[in-house]
N, C-alpha and C positions, 0 to 999 in steps of 0.2 A: 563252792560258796553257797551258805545257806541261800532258802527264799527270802528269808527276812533280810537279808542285806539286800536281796534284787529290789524287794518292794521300797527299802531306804535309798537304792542311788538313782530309783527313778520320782522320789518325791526332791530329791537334790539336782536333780538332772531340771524339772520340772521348774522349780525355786530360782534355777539360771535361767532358765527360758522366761520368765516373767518379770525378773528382773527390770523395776525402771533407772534410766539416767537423767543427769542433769549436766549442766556444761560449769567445769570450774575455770579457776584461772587457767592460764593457759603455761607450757612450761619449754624450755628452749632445747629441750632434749627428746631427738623424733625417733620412734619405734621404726627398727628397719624392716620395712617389706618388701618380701621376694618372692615370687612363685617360687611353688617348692621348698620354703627358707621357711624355717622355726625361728620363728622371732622370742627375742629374749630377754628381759628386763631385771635388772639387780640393782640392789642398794639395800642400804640400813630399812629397818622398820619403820613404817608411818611414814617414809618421804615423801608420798605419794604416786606409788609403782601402781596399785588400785588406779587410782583416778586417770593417771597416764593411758593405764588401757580405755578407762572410760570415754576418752577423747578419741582412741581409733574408731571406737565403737559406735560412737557419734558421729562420726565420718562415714562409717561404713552404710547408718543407717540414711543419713541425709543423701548417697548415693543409690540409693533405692533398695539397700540389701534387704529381704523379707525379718523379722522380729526372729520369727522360729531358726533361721539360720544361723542364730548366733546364741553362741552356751558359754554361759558363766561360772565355772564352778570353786570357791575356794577351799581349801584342802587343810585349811586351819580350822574345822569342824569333825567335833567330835564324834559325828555318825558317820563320819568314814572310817573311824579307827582299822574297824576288819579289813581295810587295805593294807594292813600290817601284813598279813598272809596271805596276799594275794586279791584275786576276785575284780582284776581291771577289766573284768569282759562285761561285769554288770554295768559300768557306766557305759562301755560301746551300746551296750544290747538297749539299756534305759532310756536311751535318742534315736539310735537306730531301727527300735523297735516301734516308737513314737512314730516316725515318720520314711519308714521303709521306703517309699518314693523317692529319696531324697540319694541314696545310698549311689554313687557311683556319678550318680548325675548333678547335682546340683554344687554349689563351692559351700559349705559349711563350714562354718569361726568358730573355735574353740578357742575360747579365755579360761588359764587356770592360774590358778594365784596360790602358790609356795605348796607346788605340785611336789618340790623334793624331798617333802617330808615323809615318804613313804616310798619304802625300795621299790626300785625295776618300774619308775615311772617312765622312762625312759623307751623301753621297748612296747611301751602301749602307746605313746606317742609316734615313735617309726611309726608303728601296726598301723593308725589315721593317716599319718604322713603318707605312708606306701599305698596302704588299701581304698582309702575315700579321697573322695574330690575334697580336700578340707585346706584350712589356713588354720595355725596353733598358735597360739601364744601364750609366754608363757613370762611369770615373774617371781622372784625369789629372793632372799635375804641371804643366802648362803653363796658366795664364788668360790667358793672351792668345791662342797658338795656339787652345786651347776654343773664347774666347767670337767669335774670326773667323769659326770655321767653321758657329758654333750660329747666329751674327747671319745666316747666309746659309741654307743648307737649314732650318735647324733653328729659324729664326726663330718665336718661338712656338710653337713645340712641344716647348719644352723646360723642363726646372725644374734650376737649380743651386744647390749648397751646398757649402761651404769645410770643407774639416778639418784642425786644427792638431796639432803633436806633444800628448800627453794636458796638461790642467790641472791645477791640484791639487785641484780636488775630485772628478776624474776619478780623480786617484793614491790619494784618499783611498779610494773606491769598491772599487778594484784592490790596494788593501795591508787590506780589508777592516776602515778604522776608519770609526766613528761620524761626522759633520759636527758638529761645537757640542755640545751639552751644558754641563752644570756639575761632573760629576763629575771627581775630581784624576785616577784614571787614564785615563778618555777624553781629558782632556786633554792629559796627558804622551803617550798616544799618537798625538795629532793633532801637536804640536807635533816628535815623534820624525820625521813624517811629512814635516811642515815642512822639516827638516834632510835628509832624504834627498832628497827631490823638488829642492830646493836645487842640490844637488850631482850629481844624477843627471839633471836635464831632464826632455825630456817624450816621447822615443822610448819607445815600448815596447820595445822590443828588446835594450836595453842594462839594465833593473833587475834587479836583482841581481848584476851585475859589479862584478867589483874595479875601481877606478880606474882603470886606466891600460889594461886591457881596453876601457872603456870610449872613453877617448881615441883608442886607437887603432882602433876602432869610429866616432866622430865622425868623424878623418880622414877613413875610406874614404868616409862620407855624402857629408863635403865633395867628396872627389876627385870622387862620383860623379856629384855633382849639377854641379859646375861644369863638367865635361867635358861631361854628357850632354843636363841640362837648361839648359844656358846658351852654352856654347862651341859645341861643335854645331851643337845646334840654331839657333841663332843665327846661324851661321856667323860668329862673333866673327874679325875681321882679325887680330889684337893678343891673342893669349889673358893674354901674361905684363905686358900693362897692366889686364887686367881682374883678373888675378889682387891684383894689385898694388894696384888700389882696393878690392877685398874687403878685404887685409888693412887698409889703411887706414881702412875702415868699420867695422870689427868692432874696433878700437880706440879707437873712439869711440864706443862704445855711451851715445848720451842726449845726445850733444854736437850743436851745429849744424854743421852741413855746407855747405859753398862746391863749387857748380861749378866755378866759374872759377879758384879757388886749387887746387884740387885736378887741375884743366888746365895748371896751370902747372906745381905738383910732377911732373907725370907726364913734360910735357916737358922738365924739367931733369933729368931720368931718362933722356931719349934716346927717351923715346916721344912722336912727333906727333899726339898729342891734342886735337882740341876739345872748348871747354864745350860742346858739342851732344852728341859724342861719350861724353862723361862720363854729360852725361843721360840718352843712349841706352843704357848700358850699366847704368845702373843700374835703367831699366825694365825690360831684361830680368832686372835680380835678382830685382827685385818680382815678375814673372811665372811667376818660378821658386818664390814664396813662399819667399825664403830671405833676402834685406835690406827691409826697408819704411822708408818716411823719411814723416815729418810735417809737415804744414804748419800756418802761423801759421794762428787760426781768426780767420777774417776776413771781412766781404760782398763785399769787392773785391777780386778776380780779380788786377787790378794787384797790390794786396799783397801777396798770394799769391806772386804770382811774385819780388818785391821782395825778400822774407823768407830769412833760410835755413831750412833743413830739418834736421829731427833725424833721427836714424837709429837701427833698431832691428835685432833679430835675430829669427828665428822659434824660435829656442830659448834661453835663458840660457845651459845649461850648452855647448850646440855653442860659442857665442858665446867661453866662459869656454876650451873648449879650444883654438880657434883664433889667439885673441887673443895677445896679449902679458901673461897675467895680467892686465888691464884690471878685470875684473870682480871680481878679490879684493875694489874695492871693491865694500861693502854696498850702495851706494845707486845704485849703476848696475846691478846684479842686479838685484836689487829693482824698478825704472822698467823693465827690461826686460820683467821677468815681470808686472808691472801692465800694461805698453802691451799684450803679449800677450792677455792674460784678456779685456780690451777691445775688440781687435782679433779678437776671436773673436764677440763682439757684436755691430759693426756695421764699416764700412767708414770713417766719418766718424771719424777721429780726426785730432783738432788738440792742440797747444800753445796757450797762452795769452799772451799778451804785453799787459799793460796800456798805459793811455798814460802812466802815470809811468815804465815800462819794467821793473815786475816781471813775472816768469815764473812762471805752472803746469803743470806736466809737463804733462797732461790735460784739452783737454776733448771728451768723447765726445759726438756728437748719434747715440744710440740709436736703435733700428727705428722706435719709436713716435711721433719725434720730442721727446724726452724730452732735456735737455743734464746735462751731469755734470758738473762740476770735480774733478779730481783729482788731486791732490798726492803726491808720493814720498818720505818721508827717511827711511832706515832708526833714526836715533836724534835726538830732539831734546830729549834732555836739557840740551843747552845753554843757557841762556836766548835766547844771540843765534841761535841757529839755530832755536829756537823761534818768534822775536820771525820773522826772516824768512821764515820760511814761512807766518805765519799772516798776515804781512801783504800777502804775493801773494796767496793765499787772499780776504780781503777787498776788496783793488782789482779782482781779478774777478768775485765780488758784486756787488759796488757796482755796475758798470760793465754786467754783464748784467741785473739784475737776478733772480736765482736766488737763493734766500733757504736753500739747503743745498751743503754740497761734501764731499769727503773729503778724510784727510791719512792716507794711510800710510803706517804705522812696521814696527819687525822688532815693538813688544813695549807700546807706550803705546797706553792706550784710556780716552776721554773726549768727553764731547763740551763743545766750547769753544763759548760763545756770543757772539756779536757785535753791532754795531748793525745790521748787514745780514742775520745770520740765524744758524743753525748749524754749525760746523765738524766733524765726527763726523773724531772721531782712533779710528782702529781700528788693532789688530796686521793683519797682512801674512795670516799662517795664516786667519785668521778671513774677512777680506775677499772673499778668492780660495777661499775654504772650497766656496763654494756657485756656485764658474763650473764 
């Protein structure tokens, strides 16, 4: 490696070491720490996987840890580029070099932020891991890139955890209201909270913008993320057929989805498309934490595959801007931001499909191994829309035998009793109150 790179990763090296912080909201999702353990952070762009680490960081310093012992480096600058080829010793040498005392004896924090954009970061992480007294951590946009390169060096020696744009009882946290109570104005301001979070998502970075600030705000995420973490990195053949199933995804927020019809649309488009294709492309959205699709909850593999898939978005309100107005309606909001809340819980999310052929949005098999039924309609006032939902609700009781489910609404709360067990009809505000 040139000199000129050495003297560039020790003014970057340096730039981390000086580094000041501040304390943000706070977030419900704790970085795992293990001696010995590579701590791991993923999710979409802008969730705030940065600021997450700035919270250890502030921990670590309020605990007496010295300033110099802790390195921040992000890996999204362009003066690292000649990491392309190599040359991970200048950053070791660039702090090591700074404070050779330090080397063997002391516990030194490295923070890197979307360190996988550059090969074989991975064996220069062991290298600290193994050789120095150090703690790493490490966050990124990529779960498939990650968990390739953690499966191989980093096999076990690693601890990951996912971060999504904030929740609402994160927003509730951060707009400094109450959770629950009985009282009318804690309420009105939770329900105020409701309506904002609504319409605003779950970026930190865009609350308090006027609307259309904010849209235009959503854009650049999208631009950024489909360029950098999808196209790119991916080396996508076809950007403007992928772009193309995005938007065709994000207008169907909650609906079932076809490979193969959706192979077809693309090739009557003039793009040569395969179903394989399709599914490859849409893995890599998933990887990017930016589309997720659902599957039927089933023990057979076969069916699985058999089934279509529902598809989701990692934020409502990006969803609402990207779309075609789709999301105006209530109740695709709504399933959105429920499958979200969920999908922040565990990785196992399904639909439900009985054998009579009714549907329930949800059903989650939790950490603990714990199953959820849960149901989405933002109003069932109706009686027939009442009568249908309670009665998929029931044929999946029945059929699992689970003797509780939910049903949520924008604004009804009861709980309906059955011959199979209890239905708990909760409002929306309330449910997601305490994710």
């Amino acid at each position: 490696m040139d000199t000129s790179f050495q003297e560039t990763a020790k003014v970057v090296v340096d730039e981390g070491l000086e580094r000041e912080f501040t304390a943000k909201s706070p977030r419900n999702t704790r970085i795992p720490m293990v001696p010995d353990i590579v701590s791991v952070c993923i999710g979409v762009r802008r969730c705030g996987k940065s600021t997450l680490m700035e919270s250890v960081i502030l921990k670590l310093l309020s605990d007496g840890v010295p300033r110099e012992n802790i390195v921040c480096i992000n890996f999204a600058d362009e003066r690292l580029l000649p990491l392309q080829s190599g040359g991970w010793d200048a950053l070791y040498t660039a702090y090591y070099g700074r404070y050779p005392e330090k080397r063997k004896r002391e516990t030194v924090y490295f923070f890197f932020d979307e360190i996988q954009l550059y090969p074989r970061w991975e064996l220069f992480v062991e290298r600290l891991r193994r050789e120095e007294n150090c703690r790493v951590f490490i966050t990124g946009s990529s779960s498939h890139l990650l968990s390739q390169e953690i499966a191989t060096e980093l096999r076990g020696r690693s601890l990951s955890c996912e971060l999504f744009p904030f929740s609402f009882g994160e927003y509730l946290t951060r707009a400094g209201v109450k959770r629950g109570g009985r009282g009318a104005a804690r309420r009105l301001a939770q329900m105020k909270a409701w309506n904002d979070f609504k319409a605003q998502g779950g970026f930190p970075a865009l609350y308090g913008q006027p609307e259309d600030t904010r849209k235009l705000i959503h854009r650049e995420y999208h631009n950024a993320l489909m360029l950098h973490d999808v196209i790119e990195r991916n080396r996508v053949s076809q950007p403007l057929a992928m772009r193309h199933l995005v938007n065709r995804l994000l207008n169907g927020i909650g609906t079932v989805f076809s490979f193969r019809k959706m192979g077809e649309e693309l090739k009557a488009l003039g793009f040569p498309i395969t179903r394989a294709t399709v599914a490859q492309y849409l893995q890599w959205l998933e990887d990017a934490y930016f589309i997720f699709t659902v599957n039927v909850y089933s023990a057979s593999v076969a069916r699985q595959a058999r089934e279509l898939r529902k598809v989701y978005c990692v934020d409502h309100a990006l969803a609402d801007t990207l779309s075609n107005g789709v999301l105006k309606n209530r109740g695709q909001m709504l399933e959105n931001i429920v499958f979200v809340q969920l999908r922040r819980q565990t990785e196992r999310v399904f639909y439900y499909k009985s054998k009579g052929g009714f549907e329930v949005d949800f059903m989650a098999v939790l950490p603990d191994g714990e199953k959820r039924l849960v149901q989405v309609c933002a109003d069932i006032s109706s009686p027939a829309t009442r009568k249908r939902e309670l009665r998929a609700l029931r044929a999946a009781m029945e059929e699992t035998g689970l003797q509780e489910a939910w049903l949520v609404t924008e604004w009804e709360n009861e709980n309906v009793e059955l011959p199979c067990g209890t239905v708990h009809v909760v409002p929306a505000a309330d449910y997601l109150a305490q994710s």
